[in-house]
C-alpha positions in Angstrom: -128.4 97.5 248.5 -129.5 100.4 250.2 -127.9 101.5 253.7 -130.5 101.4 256.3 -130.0 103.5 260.0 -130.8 100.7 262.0 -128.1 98.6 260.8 -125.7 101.0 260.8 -126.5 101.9 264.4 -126.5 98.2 265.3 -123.2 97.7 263.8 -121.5 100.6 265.5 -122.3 99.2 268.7 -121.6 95.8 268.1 -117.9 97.2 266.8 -116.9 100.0 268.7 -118.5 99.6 272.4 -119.5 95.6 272.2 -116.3 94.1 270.1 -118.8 91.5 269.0 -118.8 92.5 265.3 -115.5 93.6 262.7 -115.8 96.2 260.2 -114.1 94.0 257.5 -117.1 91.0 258.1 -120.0 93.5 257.7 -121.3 94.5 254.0 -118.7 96.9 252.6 -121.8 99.5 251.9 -121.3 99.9 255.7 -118.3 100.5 256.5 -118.0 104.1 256.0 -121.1 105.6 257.4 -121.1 103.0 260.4 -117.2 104.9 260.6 -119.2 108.5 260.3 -121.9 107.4 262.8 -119.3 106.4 265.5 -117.1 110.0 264.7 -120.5 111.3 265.3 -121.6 109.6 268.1 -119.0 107.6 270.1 -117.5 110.8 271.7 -117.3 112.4 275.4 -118.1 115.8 274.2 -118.5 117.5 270.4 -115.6 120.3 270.7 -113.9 118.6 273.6 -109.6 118.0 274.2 -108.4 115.6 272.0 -108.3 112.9 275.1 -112.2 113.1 275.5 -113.1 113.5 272.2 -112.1 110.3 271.2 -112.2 108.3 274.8 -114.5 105.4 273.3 -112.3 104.9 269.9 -109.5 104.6 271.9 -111.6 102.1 274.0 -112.3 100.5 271.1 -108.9 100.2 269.8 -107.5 99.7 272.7 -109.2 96.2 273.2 -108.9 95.4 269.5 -112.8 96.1 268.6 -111.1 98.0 265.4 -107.9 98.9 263.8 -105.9 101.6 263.9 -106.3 102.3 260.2 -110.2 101.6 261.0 -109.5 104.6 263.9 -108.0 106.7 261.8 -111.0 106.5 259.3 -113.0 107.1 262.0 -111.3 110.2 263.6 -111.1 111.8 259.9 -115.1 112.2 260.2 -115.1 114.6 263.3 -116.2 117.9 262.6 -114.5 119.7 263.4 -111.5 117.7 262.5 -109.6 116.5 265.6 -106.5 118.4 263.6 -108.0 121.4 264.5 -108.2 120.9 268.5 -104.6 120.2 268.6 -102.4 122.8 269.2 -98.6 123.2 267.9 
């Protein structure tokens, strides 16, 4: 089945601002880019600190919207990778 933009938009916002949706009850063939649309999307700035770059994901996993392997998925998409802002 093909992946179409409109669902994948859909289900990022039912799962990672609304709650209304789960990644495990959508078709599997959306799981990963709806995970690369919210890394994309779902942040306060593109090279921001680590706290704002991921301020909705953590909303989302804070109220149980996803889990925190599903948030670490997610993260793993930033570019640049959020291993890169931190500093030792």
């Amino acid at each position: 089945m093909a992946v179409l933009g409109f669902r994948t938009t859909n289900y990022a916002v039912c799962i990672y601002v609304h709650g209304t949706q789960r990644i495990a009850n959508i078709a599997s063939e959306y799981h990963e880019p709806v995970k690369q649309y919210a890394a994309e999307k779902y942040t306060i700035e593109h090279y921001a600190t680590e706290h704002n770059r991921t301020k909705q994901l953590d909303i989302a996993l804070a109220n149980g919207y996803i889990t925190v392997a599903e948030y670490e998925e997610t993260i793993a998409y930033m570019d640049p990778p959020l291993e890169m802002l931190i500093e030792d």
